[in-house]
C-alpha positions as CSV (number, residue, x, y, z in Angstrom):
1,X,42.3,-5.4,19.2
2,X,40.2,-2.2,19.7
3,X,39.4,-3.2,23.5
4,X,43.7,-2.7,24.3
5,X,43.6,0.6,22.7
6,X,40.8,2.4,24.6
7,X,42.0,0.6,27.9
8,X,45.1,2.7,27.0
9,X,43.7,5.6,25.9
10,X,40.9,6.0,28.9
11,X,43.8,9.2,30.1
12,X,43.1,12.8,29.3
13,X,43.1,13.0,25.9
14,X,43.3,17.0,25.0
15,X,47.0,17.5,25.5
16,X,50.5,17.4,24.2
17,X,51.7,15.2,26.7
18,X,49.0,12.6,26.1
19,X,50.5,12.8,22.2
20,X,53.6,12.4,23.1
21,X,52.8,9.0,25.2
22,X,50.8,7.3,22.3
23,X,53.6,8.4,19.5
24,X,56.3,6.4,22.0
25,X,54.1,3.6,22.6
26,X,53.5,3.1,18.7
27,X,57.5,3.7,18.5
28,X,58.3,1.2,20.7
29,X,56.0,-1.3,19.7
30,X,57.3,-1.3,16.1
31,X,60.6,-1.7,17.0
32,X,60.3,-4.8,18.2
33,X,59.8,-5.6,14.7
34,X,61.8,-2.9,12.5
35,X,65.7,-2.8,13.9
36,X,67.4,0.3,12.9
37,X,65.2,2.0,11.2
38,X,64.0,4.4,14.0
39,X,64.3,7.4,11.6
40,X,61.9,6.0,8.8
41,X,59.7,4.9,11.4
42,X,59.4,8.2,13.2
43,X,58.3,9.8,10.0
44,X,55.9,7.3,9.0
45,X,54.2,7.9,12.1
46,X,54.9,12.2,11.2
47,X,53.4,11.7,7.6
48,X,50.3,9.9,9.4
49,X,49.4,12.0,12.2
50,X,49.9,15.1,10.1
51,X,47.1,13.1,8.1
52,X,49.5,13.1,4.6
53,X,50.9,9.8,3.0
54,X,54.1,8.2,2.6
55,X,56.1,7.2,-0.2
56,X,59.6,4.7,1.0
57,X,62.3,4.2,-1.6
58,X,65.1,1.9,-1.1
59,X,66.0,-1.3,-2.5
60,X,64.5,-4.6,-2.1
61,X,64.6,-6.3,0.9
62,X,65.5,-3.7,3.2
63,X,61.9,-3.9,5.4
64,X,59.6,-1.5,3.9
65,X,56.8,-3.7,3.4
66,X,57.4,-5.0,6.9
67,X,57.2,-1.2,8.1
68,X,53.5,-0.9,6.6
69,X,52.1,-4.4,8.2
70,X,54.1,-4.0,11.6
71,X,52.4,-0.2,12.0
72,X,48.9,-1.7,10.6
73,X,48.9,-4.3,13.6
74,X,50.1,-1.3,16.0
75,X,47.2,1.2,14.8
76,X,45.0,-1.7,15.6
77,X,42.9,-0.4,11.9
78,X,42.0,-2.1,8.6
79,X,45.0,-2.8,6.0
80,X,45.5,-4.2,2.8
81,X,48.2,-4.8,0.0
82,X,48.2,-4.2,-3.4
83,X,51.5,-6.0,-5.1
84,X,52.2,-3.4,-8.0
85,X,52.9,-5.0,-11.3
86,X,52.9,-4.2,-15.0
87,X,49.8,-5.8,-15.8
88,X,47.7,-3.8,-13.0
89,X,44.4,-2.6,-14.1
90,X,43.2,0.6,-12.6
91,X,40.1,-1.6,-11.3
92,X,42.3,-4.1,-9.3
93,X,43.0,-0.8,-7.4
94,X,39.5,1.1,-7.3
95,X,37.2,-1.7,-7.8
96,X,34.3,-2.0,-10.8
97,X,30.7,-2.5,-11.7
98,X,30.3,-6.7,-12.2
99,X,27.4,-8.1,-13.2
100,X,25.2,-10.1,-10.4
101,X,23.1,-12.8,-12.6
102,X,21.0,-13.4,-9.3
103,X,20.4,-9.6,-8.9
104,X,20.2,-8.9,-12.7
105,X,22.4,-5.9,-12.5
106,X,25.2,-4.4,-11.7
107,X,26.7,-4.0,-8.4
108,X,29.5,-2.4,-7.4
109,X,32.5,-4.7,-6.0
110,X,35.2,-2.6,-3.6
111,X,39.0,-3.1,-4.4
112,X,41.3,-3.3,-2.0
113,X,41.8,0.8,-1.6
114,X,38.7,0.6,0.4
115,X,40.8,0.2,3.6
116,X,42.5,2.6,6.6
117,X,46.0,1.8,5.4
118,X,46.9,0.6,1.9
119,X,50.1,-0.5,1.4
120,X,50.6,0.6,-2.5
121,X,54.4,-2.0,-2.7
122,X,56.5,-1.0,-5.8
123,X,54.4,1.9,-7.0
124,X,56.3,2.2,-9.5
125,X,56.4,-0.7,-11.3
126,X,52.8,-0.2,-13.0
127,X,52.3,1.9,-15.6
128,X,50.7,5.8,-15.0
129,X,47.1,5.0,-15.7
130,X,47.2,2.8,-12.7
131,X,49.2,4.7,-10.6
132,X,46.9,7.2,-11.3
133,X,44.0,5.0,-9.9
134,X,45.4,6.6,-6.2
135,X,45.3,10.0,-7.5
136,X,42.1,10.8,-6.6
137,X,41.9,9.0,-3.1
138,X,45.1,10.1,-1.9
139,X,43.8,13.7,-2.7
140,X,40.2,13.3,-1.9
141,X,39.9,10.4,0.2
142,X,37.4,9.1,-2.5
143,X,37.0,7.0,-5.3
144,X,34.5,7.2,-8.3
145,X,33.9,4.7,-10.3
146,X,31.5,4.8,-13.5
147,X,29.8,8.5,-12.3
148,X,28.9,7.4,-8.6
149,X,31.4,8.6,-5.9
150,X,32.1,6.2,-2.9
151,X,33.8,7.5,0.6
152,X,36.9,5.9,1.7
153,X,37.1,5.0,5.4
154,X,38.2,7.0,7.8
155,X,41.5,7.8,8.2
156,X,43.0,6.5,5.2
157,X,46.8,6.4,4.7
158,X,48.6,5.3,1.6
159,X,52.2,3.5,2.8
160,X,54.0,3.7,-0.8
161,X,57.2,1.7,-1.3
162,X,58.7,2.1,-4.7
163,X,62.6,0.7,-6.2
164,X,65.2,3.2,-7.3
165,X,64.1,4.5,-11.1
166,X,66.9,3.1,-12.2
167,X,65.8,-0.2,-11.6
168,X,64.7,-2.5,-13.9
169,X,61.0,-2.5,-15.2
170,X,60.4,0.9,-13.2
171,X,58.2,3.1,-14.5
172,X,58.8,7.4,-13.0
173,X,55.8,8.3,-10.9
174,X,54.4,11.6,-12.2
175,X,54.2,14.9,-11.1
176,X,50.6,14.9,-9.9
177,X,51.3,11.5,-8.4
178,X,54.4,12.2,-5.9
179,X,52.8,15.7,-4.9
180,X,50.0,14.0,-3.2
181,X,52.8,12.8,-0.6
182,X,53.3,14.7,2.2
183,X,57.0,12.6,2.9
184,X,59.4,10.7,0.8
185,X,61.6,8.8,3.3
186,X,64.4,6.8,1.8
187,X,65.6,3.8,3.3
188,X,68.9,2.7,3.2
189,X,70.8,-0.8,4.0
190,X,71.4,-1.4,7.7
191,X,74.5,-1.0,9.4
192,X,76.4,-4.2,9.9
193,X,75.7,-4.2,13.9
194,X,71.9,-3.7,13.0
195,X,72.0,-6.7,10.3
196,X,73.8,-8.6,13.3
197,X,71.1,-8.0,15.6
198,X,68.6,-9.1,12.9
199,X,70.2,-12.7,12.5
200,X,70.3,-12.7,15.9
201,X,66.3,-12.2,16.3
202,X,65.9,-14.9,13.1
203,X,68.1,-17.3,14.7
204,X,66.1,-17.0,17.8
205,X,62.6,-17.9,15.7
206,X,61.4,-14.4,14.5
207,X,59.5,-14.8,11.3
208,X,58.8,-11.9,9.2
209,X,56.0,-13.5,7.7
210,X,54.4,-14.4,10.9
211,X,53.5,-11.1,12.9
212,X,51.2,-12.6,15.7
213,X,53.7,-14.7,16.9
214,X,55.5,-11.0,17.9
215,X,52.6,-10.4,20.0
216,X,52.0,-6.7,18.7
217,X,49.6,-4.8,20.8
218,X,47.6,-2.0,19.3
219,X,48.5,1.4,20.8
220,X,45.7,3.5,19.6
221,X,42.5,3.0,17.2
222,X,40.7,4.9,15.1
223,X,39.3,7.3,17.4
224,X,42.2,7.8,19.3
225,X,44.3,8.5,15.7
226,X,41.6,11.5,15.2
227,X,42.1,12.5,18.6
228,X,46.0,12.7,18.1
229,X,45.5,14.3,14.8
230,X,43.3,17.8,16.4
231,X,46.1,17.4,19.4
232,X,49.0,18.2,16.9
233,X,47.6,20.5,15.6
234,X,47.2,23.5,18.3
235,X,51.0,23.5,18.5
236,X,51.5,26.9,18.4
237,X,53.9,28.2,15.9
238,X,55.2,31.6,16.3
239,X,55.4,34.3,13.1
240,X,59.0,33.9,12.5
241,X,58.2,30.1,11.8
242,X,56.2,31.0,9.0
243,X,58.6,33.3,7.6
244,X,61.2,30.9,8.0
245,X,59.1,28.0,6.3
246,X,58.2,30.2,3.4
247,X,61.6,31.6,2.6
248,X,63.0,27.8,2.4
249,X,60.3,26.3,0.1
250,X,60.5,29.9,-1.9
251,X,64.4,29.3,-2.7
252,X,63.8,26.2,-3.8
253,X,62.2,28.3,-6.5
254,X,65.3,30.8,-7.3
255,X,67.9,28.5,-7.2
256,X,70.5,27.6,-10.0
257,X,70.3,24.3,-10.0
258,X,66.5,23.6,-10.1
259,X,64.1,23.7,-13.1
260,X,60.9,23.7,-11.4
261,X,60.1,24.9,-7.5
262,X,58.2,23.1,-5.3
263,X,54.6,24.8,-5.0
264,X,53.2,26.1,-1.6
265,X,51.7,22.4,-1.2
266,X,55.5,21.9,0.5
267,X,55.2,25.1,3.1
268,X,51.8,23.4,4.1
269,X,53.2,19.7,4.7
270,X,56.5,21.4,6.0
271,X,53.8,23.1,8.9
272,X,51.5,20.3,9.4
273,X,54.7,17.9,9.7
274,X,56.6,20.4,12.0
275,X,53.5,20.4,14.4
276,X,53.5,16.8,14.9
277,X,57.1,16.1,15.2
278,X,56.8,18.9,18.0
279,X,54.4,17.3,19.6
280,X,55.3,14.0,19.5
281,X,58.6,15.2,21.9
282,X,56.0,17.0,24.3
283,X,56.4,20.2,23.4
284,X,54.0,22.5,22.1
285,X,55.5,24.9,20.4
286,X,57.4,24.5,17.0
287,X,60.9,25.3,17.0
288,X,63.7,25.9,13.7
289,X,65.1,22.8,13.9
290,X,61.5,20.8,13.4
291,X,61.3,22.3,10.5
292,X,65.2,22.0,9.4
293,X,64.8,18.2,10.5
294,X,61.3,17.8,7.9
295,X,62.9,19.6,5.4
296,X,64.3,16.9,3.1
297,X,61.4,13.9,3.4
298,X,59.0,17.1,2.5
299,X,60.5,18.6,-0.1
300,X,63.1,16.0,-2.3
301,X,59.5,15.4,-4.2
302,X,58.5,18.3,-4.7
303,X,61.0,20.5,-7.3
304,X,62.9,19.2,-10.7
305,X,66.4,19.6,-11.0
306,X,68.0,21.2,-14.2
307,X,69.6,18.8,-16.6
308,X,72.5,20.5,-16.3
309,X,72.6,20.1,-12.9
310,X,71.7,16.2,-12.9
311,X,74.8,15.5,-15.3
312,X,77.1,17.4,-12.6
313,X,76.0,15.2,-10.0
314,X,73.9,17.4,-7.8
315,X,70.5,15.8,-6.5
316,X,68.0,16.8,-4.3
317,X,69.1,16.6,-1.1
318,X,72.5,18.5,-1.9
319,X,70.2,21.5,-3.2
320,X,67.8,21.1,0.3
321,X,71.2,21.2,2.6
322,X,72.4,24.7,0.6
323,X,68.8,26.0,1.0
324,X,69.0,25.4,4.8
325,X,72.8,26.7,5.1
326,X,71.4,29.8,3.0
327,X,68.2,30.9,4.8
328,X,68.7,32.5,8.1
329,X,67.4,30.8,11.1
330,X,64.8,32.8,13.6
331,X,66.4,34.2,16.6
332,X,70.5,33.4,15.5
333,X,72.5,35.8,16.0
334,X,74.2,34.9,12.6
């Protein structure tokens, strides 16, 4: 798996352009697999290369579990699943202590967040304690467990999915929990000629549940993934940029209809995210509409609505698209 993505990657490595060939190559490899969800996939690929983690809402059934394993077998790194439920222990996350009777003590057994991508499906049907469990190795890319602290590997990338809230036996993630995602992408139903084309494809043999028979070839490995991750991050972004990304996630503090702002965790992820969506179409230099294009999967997250506003109807995205129409762009002429 590892040999394909070096015999790929044995180019110059130090560029934009070299970026901008491994983002495509990932792209096209998991749309073989995912069909009209180019969007979703794009920022999946954003939230990981900016070195953040994803959280995908949608209803069930929609492919966002096959998102997580289809981009595991691309990235050619370690992945595991953890099937959220009510009864969820924080330990069936982290891992514990057990007792080994041959050893006479304890030793300390991994769970499954020990991996490069974790696929965390329906977050949000355990309860906060073990939602939690993440908190600390989404943030710190660690894990402690009974005093001793334990490295994760490197990279690690949570892949969230969670159901509407107002779905049954849904439980709200809190605060502390959705801040430590740099994206929430939604994912909506296909379109009727995408849903054709998917028949099509399971009429022709494709199996979800059978990836190998796909023949997915790793693009890039771990090494490469760091590689890509320094790359993005030389894109040069010019003063106004900054101006333009502070004034955005600052209004989200003034305006009527929010409660709470988002903090300057958001300006960070919008930058970070704005750098590798620029590189990723070979350019190296971030431009307004990178950051006008990031600014909903960053920021939905990240501020509360007022009550009042809620019972009116507005949500997040409505208050995101005023924000943008409000704040002048860098270098219009208005």
């Amino acid at each position: 798996m590892a040999d394909h993505a070096v015999s790929e990657t044995a180019e110059p490595v130090h560029d934009i352009g070299w970026f901008s060939r491994r983002f495509r190559a990932v792209e096209n490899q998991v749309a073989r697999v995912l069909f009209g969800q180019d969007d979703v996939v794009r920022l999946a690929l954003v939230g990981l290369f900016a070195g953040g983690h994803i959280l995908l809402e949608g209803p069930p059934g929609i492919g966002k579990t096959l998102l997580a394993r289809t981009l595991a077998c691309t990235l050619g790194i370690g992945f595991r699943r953890i099937q959220f439920t009510p009864d969820l222990m924080p330990s069936d996350v982290t891992g514990g202590n057990l007792y080994d009777q041959r050893a006479g003590e304890f030793v300390f057994r991994p769970g499954p967040v020990f991996t490069q991508i974790l696929l965390a499906d329906e977050i949000n049907r355990a309860p906060s304690k073990t939602q939690a469990a993440l908190l600390e190795a989404m943030s710190d890319r660690q894990v402690t467990v009974d005093g001793t602290t334990r490295a994760l590997p490197v990279p690690f990338f949570v892949l969230a999915t969670q159901n509407p809230i107002e779905s049954e036996g849904t439980y709200p993630l809190p605060e502390a929990q959705l801040d430590r995602f740099l994206l929430k992408v939604l994912v909506g139903h296909p379109t009727a000629a995408v849903e054709v084309t998917l028949l099509e494809h399971y009429l022709a043999g494709f199996d979800a549940s059978n990836l190998e028979a796909v023949g997915l070839e790793p693009q890039v490995d771990t090494e490469s993934i760091g590689r890509m991750r320094a790359v993005a991050r030389t894109v040069r972004v010019d003063r106004t940029l900054l101006d333009y990304i502070a004034a955005i996630v600052g209004r989200t503090r003034s305006h009527p209809a929010v409660d709470v702002g988002a903090s300057p965790r958001a300006s960070i992820a919008l930058l970070l995210c704005g750098q590798v969506l620029a590189a990723s179409e070979g350019r190296t230099y971030l431009v307004p509409d990178d950051v006008k294009e990031l600014a909903a999967p960053v920021l939905r997250h990240r501020f509360l609505l007022q009550p009042d506003a809620e019972l009116e109807g507005t949500n997040h995205d409505m208050v995101i698209r005023a924000i943008l129409a409000d704040v002048p762009v860098p270098g219009s002429t208005g």
